[in-house]
C-alpha positions as CSV (number, residue, x, y, z in Angstrom):
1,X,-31.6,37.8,-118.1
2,X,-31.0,41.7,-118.2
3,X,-28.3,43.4,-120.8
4,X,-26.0,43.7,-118.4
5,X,-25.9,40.6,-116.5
6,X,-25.3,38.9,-120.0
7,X,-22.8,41.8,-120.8
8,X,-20.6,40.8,-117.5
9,X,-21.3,37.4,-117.5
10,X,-17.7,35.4,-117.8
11,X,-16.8,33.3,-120.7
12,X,-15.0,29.8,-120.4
13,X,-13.3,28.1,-122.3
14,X,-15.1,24.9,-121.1
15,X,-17.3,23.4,-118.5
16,X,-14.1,22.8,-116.2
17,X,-13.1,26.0,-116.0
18,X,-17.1,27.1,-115.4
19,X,-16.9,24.4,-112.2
20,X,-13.6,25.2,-110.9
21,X,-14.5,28.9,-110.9
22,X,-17.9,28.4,-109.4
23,X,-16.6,25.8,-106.7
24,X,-13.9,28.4,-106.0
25,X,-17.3,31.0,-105.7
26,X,-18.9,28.7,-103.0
27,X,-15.6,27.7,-100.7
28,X,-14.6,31.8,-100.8
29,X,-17.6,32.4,-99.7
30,X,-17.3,29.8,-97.0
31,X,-14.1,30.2,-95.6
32,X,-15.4,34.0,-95.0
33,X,-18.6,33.3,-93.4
34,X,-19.2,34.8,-90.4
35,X,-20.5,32.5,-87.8
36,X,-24.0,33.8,-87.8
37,X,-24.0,33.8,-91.5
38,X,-23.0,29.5,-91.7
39,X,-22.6,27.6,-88.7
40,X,-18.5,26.5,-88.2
41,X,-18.7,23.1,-87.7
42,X,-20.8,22.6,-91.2
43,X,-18.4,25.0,-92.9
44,X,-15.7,22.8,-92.1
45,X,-17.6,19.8,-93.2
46,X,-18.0,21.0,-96.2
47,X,-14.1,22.1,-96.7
48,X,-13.0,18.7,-95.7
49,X,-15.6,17.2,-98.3
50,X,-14.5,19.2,-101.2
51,X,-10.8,18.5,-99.9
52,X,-11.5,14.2,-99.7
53,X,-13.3,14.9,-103.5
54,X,-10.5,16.5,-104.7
55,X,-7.9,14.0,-103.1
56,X,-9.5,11.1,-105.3
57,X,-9.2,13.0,-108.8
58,X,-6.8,11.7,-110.8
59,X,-3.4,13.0,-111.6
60,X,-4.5,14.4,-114.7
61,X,-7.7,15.5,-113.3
62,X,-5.4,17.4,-110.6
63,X,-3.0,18.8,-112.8
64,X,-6.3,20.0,-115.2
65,X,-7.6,21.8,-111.8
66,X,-4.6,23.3,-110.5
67,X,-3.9,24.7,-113.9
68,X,-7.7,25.9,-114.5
69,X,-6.8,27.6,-110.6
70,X,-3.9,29.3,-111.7
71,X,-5.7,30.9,-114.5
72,X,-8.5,32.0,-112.3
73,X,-6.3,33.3,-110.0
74,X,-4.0,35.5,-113.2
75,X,-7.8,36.9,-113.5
76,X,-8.4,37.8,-110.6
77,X,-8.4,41.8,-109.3
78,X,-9.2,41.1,-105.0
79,X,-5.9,40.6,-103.5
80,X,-7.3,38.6,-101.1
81,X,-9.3,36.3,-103.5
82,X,-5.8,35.7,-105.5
83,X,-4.4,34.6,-102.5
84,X,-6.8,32.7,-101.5
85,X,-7.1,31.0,-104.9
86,X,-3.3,30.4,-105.2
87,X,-3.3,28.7,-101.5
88,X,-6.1,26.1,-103.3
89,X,-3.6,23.6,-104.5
90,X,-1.9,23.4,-101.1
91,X,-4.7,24.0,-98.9
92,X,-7.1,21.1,-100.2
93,X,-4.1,18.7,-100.8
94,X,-4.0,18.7,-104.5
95,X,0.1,19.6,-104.2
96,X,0.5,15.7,-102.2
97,X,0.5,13.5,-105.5
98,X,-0.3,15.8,-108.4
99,X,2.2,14.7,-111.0
């Protein structure tokens, strides 16, 4: 690892908030694929997997996440990103029975 990866390498303030923001990483980078870059119907596979996970969490667990999103999203400078971040809750039905 080079200097500068470890100087702008993030810091969280646990393993949650390390997972959250690298599942966030992955579905960005999914629900902007092009489809030469990841084929459509595998993309949405993948949405509607992470969207069934989610859906059994507990309340808790749900309330944990959409909090840990909310802060990711505060952080975050891409327009875009934020609102794509801040649409998470809703958009992979954490909003239907979080408590």
């Amino acid at each position: 690892m080079t200097c500068w990866e470890i100087a702008f390498m993030p810091v969280y303030s646990s393993l949650t908030h390390a997972l959250a923001a690298a599942l966030v990483d992955v579905l960005w980078f999914i629900d902007g694929s092009e489809d030469e870059q990841m084929d459509p119907d595998d993309a949405v596979k993948v949405l509607e997997g992470v969207a069934h996970l989610v859906g059994k969490l507990s309340n808790d667990q749900r309330s944990e996440l959409i909090n840990l999103l909310s802060t990711i999203a505060e952080a975050e400078s891409d327009p875009a990103r934020r609102e794509f971040i801040e649409g998470f809750p809703e958009g992979f039905g954490l909003l239907d029975e979080a408590v």
